[in-house]
C-alpha positions in Angstrom: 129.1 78.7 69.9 126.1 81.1 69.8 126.3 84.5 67.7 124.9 87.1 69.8 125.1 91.3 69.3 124.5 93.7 72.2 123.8 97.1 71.5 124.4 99.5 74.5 122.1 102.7 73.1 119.9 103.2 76.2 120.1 105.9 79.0 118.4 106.0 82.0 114.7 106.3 81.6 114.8 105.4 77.3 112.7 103.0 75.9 113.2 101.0 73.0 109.8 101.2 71.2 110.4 98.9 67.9 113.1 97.0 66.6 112.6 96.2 62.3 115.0 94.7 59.9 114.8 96.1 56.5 116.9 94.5 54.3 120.6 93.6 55.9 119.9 96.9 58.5 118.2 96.9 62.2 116.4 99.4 62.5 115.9 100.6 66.2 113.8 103.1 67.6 114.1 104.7 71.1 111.9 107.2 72.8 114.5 109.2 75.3 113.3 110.5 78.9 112.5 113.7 77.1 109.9 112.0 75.2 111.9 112.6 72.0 112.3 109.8 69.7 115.5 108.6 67.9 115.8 105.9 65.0 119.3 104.2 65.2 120.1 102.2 62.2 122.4 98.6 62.8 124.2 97.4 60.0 127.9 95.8 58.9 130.4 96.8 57.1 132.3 95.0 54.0 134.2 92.6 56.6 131.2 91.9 58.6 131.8 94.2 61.4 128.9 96.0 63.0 128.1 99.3 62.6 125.7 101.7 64.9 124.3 105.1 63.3 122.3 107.3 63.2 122.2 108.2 59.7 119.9 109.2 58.1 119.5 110.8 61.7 115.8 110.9 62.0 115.0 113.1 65.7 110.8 113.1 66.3 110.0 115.8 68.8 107.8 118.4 69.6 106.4 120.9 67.2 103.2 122.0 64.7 103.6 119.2 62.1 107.0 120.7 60.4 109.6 118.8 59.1 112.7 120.1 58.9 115.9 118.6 56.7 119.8 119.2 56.8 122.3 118.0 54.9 126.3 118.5 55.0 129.2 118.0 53.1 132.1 115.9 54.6 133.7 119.1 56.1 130.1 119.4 58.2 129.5 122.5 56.1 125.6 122.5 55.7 124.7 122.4 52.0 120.7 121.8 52.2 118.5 123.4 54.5 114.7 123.2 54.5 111.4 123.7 56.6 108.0 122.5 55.3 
């Protein structure tokens, strides 16, 4: 038997623009139709079971070299807020 993972991220017009494994984690990064860009991270959890996310969620867009970082509790209550 083969082992083989699909990962059904993609809408119409996306492009996947670099797949990296760093560490146990796949790292996959997608430019949307929009031209924004969108790193999903692959991983398992403790029984082996894969896991998609997008945590951190890293979102490359448009803009005059800011960067700008959230954070939130478990109730989503934002707790860190910052633009450099």
């Amino acid at each position: 038997m083969k082992d083989s993972l699909i990962v059904k991220i993609l809408q119409e017009g996306d492009k996947v623009l670099n797949v990296s494994h760093q560490g146990e984690e796949i790292h996959i990064v997608v430019r949307k139709s929009n031209e924004e860009v969108f790193v999903w991270v692959l991983s398992r959890d403790e029984k082996g079971q894969p896991i998609l996310s997008k945590r951190p969620e890293i979102t490359i867009t448009l803009g005059d070299g800011e960067v700008e970082a959230r954070a939130t509790d478990s109730n989503g209550q934002e707790v860190f807020s910052l633009t450099a």
